[in-house]
PDB file of N, H, CA, C and O in Angstrom:
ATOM      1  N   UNK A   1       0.818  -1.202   0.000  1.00  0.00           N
ATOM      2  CA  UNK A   1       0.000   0.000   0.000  1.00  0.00           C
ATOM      3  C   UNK A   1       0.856   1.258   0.000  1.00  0.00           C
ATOM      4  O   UNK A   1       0.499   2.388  -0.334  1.00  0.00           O
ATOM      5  N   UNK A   2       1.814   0.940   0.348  1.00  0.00           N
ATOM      6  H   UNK A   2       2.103   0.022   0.619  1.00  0.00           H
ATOM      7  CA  UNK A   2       2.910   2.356   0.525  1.00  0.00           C
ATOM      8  C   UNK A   2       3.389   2.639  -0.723  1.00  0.00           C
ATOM      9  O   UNK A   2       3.532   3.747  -1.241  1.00  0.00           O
ATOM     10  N   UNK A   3       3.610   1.632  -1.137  1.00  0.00           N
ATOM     11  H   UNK A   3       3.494   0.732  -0.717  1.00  0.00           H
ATOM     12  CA  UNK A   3       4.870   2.031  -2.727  1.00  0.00           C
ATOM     13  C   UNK A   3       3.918   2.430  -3.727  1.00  0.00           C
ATOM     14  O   UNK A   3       4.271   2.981  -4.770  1.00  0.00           O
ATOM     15  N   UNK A   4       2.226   2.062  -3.327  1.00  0.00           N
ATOM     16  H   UNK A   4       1.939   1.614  -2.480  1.00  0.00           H
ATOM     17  CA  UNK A   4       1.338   2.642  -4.350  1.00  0.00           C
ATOM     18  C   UNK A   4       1.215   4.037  -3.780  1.00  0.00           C
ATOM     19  O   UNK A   4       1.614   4.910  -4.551  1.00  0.00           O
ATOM     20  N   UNK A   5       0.677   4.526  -2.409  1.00  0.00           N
ATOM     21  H   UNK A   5       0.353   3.817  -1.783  1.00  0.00           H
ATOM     22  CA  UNK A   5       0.745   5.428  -2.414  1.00  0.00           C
ATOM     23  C   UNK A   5       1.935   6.611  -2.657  1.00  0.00           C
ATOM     24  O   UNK A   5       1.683   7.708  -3.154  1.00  0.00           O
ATOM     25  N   UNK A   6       2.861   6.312  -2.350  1.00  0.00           N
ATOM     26  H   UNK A   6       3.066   5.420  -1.947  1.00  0.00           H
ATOM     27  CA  UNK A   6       4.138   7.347  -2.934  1.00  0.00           C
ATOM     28  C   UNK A   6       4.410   7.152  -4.233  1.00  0.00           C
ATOM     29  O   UNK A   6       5.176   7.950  -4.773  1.00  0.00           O
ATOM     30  N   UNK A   7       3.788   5.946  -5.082  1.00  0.00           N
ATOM     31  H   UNK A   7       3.166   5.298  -4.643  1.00  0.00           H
ATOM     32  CA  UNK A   7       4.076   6.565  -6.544  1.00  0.00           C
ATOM     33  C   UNK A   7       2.576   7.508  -6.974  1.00  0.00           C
ATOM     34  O   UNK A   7       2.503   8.462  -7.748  1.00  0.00           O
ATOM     35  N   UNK A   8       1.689   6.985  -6.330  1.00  0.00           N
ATOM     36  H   UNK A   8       1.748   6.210  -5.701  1.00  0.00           H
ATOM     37  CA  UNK A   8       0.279   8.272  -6.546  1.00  0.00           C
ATOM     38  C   UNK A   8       1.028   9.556  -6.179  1.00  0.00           C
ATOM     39  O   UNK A   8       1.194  10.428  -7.031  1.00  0.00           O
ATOM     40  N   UNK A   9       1.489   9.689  -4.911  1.00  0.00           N
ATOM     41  H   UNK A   9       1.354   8.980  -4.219  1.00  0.00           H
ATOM     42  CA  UNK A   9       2.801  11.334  -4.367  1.00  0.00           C
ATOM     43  C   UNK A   9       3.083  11.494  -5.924  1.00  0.00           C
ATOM     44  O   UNK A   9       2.480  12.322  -6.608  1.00  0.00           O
ATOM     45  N   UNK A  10       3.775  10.879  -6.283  1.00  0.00           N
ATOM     46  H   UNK A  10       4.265  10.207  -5.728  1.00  0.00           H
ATOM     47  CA  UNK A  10       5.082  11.828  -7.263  1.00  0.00           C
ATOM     48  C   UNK A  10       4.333  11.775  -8.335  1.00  0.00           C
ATOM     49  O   UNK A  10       4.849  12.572  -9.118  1.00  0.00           O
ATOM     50  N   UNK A  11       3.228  11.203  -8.925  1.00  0.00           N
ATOM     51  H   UNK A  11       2.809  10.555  -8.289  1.00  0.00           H
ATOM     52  CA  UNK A  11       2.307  11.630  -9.958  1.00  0.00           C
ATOM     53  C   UNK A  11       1.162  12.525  -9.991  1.00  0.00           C
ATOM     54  O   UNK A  11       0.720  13.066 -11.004  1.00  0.00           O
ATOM     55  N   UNK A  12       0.717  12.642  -8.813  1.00  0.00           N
ATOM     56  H   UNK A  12       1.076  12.203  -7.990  1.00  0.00           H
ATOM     57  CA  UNK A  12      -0.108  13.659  -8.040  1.00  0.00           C
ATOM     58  C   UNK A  12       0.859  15.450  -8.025  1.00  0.00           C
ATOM     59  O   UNK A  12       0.626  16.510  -8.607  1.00  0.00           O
ATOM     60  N   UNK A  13       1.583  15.157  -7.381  1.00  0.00           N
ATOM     61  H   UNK A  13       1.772  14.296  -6.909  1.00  0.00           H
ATOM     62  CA  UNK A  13       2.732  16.032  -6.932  1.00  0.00           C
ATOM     63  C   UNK A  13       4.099  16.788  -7.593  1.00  0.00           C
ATOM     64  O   UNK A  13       4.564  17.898  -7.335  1.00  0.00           O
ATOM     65  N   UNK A  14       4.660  15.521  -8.758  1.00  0.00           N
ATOM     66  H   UNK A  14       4.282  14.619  -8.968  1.00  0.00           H
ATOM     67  CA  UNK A  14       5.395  15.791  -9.092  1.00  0.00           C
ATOM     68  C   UNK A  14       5.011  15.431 -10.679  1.00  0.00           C
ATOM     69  O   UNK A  14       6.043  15.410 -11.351  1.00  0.00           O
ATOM     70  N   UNK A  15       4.319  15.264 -11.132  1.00  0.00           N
ATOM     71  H   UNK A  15       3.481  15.280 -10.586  1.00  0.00           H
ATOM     72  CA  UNK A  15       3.149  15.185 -12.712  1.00  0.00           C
ATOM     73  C   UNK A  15       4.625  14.125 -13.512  1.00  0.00           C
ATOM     74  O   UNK A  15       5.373  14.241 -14.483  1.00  0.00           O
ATOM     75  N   UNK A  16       4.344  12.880 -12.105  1.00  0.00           N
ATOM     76  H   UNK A  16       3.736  12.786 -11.316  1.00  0.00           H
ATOM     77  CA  UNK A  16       4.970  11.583 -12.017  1.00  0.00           C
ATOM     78  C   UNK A  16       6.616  11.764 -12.460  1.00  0.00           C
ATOM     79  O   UNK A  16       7.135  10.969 -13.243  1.00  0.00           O
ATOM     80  N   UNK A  17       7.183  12.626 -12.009  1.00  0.00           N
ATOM     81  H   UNK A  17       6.761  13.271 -11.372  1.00  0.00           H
ATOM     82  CA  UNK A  17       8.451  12.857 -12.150  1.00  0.00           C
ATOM     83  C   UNK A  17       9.476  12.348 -11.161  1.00  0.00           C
ATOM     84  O   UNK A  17       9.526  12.870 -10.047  1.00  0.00           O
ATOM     85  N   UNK A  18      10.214  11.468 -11.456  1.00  0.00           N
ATOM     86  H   UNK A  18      10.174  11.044 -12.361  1.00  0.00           H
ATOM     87  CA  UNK A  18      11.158  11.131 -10.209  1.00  0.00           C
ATOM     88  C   UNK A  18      12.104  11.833  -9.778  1.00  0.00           C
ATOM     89  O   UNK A  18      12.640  11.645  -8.687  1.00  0.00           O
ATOM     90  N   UNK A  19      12.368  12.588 -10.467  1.00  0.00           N
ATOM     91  H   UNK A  19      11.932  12.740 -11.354  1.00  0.00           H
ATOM     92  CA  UNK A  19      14.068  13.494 -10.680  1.00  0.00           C
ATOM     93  C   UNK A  19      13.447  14.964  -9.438  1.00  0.00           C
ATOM     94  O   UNK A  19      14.076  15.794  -8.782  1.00  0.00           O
ATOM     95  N   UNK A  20      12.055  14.700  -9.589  1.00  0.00           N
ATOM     96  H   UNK A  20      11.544  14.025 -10.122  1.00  0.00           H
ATOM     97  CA  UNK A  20      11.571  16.229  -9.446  1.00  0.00           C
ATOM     98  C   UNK A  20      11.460  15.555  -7.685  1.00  0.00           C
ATOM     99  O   UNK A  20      12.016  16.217  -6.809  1.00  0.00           O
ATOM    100  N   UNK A  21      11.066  14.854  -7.474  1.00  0.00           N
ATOM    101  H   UNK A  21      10.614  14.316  -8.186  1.00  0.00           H
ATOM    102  CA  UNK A  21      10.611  14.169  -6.196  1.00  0.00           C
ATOM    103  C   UNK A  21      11.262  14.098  -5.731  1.00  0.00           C
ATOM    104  O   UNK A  21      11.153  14.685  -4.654  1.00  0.00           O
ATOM    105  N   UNK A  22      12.496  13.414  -5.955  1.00  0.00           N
ATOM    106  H   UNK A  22      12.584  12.938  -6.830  1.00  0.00           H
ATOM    107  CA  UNK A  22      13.700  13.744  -4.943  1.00  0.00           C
ATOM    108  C   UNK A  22      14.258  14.654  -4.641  1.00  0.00           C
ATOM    109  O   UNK A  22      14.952  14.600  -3.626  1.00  0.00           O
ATOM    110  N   UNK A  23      14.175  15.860  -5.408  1.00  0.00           N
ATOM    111  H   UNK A  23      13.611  15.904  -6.232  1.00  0.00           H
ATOM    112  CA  UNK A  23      14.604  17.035  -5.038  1.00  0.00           C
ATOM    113  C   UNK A  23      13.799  17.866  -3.992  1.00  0.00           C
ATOM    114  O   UNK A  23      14.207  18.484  -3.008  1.00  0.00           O
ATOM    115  N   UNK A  24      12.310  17.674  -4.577  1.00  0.00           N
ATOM    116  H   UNK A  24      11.979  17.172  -5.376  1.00  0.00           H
ATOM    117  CA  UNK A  24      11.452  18.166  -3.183  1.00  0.00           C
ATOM    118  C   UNK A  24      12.085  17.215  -1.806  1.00  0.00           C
ATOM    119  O   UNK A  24      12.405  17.893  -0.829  1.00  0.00           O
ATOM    120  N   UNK A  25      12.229  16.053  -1.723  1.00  0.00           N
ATOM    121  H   UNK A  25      11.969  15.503  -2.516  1.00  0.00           H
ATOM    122  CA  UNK A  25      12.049  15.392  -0.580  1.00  0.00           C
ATOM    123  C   UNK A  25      13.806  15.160   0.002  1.00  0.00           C
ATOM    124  O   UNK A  25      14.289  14.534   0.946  1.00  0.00           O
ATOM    125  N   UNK A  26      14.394  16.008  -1.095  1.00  0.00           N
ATOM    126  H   UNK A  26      14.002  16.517  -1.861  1.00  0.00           H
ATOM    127  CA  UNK A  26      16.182  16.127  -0.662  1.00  0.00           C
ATOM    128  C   UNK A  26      16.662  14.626  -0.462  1.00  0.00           C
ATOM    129  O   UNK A  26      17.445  14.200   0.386  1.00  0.00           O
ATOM    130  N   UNK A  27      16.076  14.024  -1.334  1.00  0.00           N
ATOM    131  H   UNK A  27      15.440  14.371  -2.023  1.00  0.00           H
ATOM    132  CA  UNK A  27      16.610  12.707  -1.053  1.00  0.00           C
ATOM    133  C   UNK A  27      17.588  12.506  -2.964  1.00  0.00           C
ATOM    134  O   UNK A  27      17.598  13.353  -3.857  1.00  0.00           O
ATOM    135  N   UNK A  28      18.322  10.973  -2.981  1.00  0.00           N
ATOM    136  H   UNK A  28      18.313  10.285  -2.255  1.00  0.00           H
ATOM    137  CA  UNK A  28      18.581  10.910  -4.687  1.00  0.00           C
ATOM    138  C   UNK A  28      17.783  10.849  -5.824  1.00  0.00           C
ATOM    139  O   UNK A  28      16.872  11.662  -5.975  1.00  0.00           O
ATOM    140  N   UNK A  29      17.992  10.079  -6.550  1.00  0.00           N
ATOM    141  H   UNK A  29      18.732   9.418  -6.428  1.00  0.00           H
ATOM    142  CA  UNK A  29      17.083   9.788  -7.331  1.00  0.00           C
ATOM    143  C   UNK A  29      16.699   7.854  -7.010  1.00  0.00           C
ATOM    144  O   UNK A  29      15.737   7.089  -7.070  1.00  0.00           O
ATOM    145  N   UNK A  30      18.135   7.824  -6.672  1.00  0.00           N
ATOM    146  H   UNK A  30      18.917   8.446  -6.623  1.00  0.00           H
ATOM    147  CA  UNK A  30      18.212   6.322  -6.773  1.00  0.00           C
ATOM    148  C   UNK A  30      17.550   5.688  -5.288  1.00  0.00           C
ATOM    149  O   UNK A  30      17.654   4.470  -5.146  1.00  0.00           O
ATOM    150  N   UNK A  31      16.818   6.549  -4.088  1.00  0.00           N
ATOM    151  H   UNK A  31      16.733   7.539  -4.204  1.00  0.00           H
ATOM    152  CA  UNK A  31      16.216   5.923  -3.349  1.00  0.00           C
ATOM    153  C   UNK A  31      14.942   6.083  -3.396  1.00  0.00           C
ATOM    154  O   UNK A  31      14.235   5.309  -2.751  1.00  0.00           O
ATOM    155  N   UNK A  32      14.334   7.178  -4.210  1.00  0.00           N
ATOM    156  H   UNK A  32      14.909   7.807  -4.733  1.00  0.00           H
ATOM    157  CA  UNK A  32      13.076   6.914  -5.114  1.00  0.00           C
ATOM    158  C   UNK A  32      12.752   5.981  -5.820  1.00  0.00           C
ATOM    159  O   UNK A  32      11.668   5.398  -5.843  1.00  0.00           O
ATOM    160  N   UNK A  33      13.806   5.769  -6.516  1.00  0.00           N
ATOM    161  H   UNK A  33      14.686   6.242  -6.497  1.00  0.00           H
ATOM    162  CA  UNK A  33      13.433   4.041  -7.607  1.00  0.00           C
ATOM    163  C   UNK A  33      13.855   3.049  -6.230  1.00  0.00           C
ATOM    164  O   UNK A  33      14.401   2.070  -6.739  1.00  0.00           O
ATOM    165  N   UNK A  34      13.848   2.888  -4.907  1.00  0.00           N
ATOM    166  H   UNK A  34      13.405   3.683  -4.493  1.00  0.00           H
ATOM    167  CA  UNK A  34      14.491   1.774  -4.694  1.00  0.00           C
ATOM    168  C   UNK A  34      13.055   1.692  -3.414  1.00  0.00           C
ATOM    169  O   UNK A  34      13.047   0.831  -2.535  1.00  0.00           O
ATOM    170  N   UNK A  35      12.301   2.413  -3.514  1.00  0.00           N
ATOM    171  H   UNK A  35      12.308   3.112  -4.229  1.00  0.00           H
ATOM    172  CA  UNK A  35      10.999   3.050  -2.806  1.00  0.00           C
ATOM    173  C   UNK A  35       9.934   2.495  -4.114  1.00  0.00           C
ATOM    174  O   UNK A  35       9.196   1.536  -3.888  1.00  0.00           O
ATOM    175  N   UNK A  36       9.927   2.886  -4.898  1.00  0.00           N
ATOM    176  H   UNK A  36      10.526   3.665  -5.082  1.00  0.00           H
ATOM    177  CA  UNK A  36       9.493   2.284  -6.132  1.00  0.00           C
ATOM    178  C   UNK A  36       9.502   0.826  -5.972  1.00  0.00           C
ATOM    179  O   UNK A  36       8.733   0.146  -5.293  1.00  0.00           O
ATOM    180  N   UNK A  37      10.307   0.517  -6.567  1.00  0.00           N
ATOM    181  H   UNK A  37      10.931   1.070  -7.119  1.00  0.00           H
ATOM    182  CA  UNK A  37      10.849  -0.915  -6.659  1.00  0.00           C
ATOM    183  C   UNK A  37      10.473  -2.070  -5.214  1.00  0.00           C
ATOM    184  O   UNK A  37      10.339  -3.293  -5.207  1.00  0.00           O
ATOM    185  N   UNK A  38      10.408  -1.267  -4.330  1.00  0.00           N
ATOM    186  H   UNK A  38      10.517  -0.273  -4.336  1.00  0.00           H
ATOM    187  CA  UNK A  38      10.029  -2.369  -2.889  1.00  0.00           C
ATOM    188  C   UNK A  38      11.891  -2.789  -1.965  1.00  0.00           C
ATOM    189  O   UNK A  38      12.287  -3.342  -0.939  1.00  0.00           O
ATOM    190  N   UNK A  39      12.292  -2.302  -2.796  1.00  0.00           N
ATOM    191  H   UNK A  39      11.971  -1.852  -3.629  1.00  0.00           H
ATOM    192  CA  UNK A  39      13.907  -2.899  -2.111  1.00  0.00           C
ATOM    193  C   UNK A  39      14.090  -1.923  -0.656  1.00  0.00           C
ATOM    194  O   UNK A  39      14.536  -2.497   0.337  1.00  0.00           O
ATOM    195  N   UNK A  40      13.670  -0.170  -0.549  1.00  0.00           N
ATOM    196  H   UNK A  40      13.309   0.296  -1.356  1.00  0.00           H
ATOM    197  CA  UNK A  40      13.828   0.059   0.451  1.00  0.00           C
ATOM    198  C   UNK A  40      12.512   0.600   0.840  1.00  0.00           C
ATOM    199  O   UNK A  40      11.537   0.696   0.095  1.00  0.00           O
ATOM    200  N   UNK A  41      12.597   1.041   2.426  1.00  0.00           N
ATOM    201  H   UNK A  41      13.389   0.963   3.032  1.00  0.00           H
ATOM    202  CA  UNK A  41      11.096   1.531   2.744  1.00  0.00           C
ATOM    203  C   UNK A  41      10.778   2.805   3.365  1.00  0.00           C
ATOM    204  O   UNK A  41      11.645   2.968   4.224  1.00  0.00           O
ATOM    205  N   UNK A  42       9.816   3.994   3.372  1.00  0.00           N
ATOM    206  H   UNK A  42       9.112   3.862   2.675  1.00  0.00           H
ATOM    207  CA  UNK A  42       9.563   5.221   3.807  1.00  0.00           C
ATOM    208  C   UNK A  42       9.766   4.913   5.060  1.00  0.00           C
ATOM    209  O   UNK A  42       9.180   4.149   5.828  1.00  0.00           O
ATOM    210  N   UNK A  43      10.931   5.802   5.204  1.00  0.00           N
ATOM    211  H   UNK A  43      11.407   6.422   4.580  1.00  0.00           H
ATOM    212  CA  UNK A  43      11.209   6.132   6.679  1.00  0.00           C
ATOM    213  C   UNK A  43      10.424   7.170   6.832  1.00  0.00           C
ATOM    214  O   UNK A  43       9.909   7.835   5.933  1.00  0.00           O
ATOM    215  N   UNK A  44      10.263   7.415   8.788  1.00  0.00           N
ATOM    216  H   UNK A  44      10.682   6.874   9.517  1.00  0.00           H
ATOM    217  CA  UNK A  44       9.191   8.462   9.048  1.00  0.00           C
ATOM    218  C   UNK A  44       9.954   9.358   8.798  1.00  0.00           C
ATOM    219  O   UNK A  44       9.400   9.899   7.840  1.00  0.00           O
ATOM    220  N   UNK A  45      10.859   9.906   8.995  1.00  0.00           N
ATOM    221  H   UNK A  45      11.309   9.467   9.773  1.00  0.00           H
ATOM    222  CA  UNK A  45      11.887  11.491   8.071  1.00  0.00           C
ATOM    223  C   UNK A  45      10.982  11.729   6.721  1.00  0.00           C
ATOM    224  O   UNK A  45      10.311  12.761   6.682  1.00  0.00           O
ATOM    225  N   UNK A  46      10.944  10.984   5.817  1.00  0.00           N
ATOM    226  H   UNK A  46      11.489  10.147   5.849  1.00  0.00           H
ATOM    227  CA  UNK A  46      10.490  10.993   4.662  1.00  0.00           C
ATOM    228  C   UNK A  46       9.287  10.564   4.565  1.00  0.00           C
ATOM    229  O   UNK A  46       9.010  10.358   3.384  1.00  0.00           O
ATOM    230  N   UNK A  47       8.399  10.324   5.307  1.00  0.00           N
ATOM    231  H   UNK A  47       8.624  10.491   6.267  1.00  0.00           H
ATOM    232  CA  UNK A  47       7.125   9.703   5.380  1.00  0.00           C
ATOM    233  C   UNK A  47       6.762  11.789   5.617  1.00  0.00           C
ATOM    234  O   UNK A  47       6.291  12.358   4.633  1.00  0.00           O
ATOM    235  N   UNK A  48       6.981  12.467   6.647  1.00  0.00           N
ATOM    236  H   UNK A  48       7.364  12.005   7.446  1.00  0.00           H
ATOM    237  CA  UNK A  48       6.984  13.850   7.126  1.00  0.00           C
ATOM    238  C   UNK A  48       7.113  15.019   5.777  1.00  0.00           C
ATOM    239  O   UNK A  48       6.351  15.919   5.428  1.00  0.00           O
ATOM    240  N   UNK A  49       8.174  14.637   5.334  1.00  0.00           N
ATOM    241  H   UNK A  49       8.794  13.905   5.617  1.00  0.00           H
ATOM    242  CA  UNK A  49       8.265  15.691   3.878  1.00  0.00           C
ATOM    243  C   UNK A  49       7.302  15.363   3.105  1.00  0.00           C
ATOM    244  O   UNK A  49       6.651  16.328   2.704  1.00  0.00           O
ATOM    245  N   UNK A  50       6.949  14.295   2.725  1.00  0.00           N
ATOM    246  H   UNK A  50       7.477  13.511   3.051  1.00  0.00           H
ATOM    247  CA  UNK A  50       5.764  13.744   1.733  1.00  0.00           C
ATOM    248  C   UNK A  50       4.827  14.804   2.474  1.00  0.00           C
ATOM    249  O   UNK A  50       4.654  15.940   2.034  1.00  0.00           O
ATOM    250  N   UNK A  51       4.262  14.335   3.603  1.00  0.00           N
ATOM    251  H   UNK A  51       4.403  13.412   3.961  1.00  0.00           H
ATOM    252  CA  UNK A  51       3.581  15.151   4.201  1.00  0.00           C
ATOM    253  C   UNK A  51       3.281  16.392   4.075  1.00  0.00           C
ATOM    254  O   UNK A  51       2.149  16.793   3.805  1.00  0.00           O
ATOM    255  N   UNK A  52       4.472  17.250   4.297  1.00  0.00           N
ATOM    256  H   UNK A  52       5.391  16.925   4.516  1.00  0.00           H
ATOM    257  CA  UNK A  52       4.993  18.507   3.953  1.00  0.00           C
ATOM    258  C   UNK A  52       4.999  18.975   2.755  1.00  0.00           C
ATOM    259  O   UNK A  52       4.564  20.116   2.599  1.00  0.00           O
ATOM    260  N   UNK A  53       5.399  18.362   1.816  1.00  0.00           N
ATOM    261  H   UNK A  53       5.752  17.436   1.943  1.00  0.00           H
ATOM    262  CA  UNK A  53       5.418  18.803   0.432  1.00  0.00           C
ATOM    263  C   UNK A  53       4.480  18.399  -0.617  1.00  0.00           C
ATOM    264  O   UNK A  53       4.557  18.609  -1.827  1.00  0.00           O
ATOM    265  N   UNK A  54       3.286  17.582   0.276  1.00  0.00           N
ATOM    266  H   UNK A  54       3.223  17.411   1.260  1.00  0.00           H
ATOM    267  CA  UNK A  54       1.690  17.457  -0.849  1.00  0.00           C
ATOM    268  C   UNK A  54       0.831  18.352  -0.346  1.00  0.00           C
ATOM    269  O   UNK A  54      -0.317  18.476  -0.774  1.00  0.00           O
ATOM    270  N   UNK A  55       1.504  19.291   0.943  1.00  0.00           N
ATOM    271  H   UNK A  55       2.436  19.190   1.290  1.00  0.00           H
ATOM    272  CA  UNK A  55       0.219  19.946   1.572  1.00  0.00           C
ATOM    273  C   UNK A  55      -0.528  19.191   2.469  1.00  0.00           C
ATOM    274  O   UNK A  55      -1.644  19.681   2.640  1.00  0.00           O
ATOM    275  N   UNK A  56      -0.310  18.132   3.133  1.00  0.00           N
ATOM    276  H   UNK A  56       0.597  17.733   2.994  1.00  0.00           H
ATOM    277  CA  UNK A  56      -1.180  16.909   4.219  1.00  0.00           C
ATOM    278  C   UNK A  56      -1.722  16.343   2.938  1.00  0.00           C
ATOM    279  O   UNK A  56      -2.406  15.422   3.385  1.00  0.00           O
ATOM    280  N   UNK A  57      -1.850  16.303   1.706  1.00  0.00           N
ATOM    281  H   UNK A  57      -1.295  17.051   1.343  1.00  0.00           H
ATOM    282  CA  UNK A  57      -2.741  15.703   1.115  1.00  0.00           C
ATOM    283  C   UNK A  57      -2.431  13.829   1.469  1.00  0.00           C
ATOM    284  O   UNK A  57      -3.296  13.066   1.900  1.00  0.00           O
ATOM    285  N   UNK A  58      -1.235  13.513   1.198  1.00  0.00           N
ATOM    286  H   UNK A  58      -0.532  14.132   0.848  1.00  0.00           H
ATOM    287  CA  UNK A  58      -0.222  12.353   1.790  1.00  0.00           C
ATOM    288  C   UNK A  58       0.150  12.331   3.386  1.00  0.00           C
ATOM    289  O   UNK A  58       1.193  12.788   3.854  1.00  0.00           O
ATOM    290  N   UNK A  59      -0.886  11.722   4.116  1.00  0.00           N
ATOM    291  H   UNK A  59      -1.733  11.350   3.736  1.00  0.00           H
ATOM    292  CA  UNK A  59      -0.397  11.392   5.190  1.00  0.00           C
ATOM    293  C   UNK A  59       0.739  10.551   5.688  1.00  0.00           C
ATOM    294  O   UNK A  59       0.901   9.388   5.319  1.00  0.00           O
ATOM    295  N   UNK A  60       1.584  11.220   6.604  1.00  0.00           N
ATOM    296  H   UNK A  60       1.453  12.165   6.904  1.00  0.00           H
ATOM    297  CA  UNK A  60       2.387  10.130   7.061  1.00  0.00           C
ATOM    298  C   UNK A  60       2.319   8.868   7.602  1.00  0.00           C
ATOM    299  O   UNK A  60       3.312   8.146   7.686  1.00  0.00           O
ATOM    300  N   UNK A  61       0.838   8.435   8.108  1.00  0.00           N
ATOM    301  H   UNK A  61       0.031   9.021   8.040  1.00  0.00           H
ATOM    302  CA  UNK A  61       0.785   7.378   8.482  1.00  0.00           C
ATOM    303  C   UNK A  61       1.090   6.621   8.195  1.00  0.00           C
ATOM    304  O   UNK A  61       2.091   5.943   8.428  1.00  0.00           O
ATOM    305  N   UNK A  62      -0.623   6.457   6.937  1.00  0.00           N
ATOM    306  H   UNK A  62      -1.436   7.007   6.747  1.00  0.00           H
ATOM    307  CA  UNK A  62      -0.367   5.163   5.968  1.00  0.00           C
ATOM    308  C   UNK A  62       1.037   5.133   5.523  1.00  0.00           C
ATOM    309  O   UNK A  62       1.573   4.043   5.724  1.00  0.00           O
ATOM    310  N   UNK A  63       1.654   5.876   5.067  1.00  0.00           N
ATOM    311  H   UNK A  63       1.219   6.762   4.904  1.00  0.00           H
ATOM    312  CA  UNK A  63       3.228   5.500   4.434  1.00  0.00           C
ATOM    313  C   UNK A  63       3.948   4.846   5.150  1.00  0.00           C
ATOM    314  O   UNK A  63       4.671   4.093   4.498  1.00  0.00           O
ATOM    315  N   UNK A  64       4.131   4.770   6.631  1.00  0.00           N
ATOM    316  H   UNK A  64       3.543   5.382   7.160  1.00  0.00           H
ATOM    317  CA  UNK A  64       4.836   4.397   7.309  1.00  0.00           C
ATOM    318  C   UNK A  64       4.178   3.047   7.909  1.00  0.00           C
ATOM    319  O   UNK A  64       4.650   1.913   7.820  1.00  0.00           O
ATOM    320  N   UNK A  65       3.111   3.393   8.471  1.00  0.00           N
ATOM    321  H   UNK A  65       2.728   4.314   8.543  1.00  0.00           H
ATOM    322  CA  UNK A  65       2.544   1.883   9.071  1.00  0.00           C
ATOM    323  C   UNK A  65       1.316   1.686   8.064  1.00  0.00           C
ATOM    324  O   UNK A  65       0.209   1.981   8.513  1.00  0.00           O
ATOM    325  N   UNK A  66       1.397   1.212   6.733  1.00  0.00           N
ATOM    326  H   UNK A  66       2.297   0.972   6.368  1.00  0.00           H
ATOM    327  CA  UNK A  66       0.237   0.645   5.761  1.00  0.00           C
ATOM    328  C   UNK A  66      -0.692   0.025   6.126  1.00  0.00           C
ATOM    329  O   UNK A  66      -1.787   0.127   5.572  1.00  0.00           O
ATOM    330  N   UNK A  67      -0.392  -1.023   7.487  1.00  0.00           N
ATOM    331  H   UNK A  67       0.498  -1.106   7.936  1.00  0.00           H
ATOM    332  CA  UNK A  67      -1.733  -1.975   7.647  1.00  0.00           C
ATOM    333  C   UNK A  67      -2.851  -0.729   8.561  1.00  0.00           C
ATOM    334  O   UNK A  67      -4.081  -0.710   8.513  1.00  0.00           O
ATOM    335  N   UNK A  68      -2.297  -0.152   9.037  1.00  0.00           N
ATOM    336  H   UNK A  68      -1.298  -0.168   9.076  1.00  0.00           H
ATOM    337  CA  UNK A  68      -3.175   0.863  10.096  1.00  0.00           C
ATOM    338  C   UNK A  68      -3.630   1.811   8.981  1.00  0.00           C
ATOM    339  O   UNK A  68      -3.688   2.899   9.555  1.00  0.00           O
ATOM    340  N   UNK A  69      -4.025   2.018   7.556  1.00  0.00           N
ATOM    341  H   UNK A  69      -3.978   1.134   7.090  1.00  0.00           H
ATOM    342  CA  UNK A  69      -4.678   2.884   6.732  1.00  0.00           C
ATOM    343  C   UNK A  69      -5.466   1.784   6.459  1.00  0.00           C
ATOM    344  O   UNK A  69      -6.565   2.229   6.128  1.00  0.00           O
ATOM    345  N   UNK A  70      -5.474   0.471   6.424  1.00  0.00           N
ATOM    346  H   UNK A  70      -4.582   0.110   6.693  1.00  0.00           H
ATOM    347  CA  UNK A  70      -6.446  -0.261   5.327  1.00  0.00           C
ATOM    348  C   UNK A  70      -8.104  -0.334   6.689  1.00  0.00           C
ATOM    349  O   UNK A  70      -9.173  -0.831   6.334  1.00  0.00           O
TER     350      UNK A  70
END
């Protein structure tokens, strides 16, 4: 549920741009695709900027603990 919702973030947010997403969220590019991909996972640091940088539209919760949104 997470890796769908943060790729809805950066298509919502970033009109599905990865390059652009990491720059809002000061992270690389390459831990966006690895957030993508399922290899790593939204830390609450970055669960907070999402937050921050959709306007609350992206809560930090669900990103962080997925089963507690369903």
């Amino acid at each position: 549920m997470s890796i769908q919702l943060f790729r809805e973030y950066i298509e919502v947010c970033h009109d599905g741009n990865q390059a652009k997403a990491a720059l809002a969220l000061d992270v690389s590019r390459s831990t966006v695709n690895k957030i993508l991909a399922g290899t790593r996972g939204i830390t609450p640091d970055l669960a907070e900027k999402i937050e921050k940088d959709s306007g609350g539209r992206y809560s930090r919760v669900p990103l962080i603990w997925p089963d507690e949104s369903e």
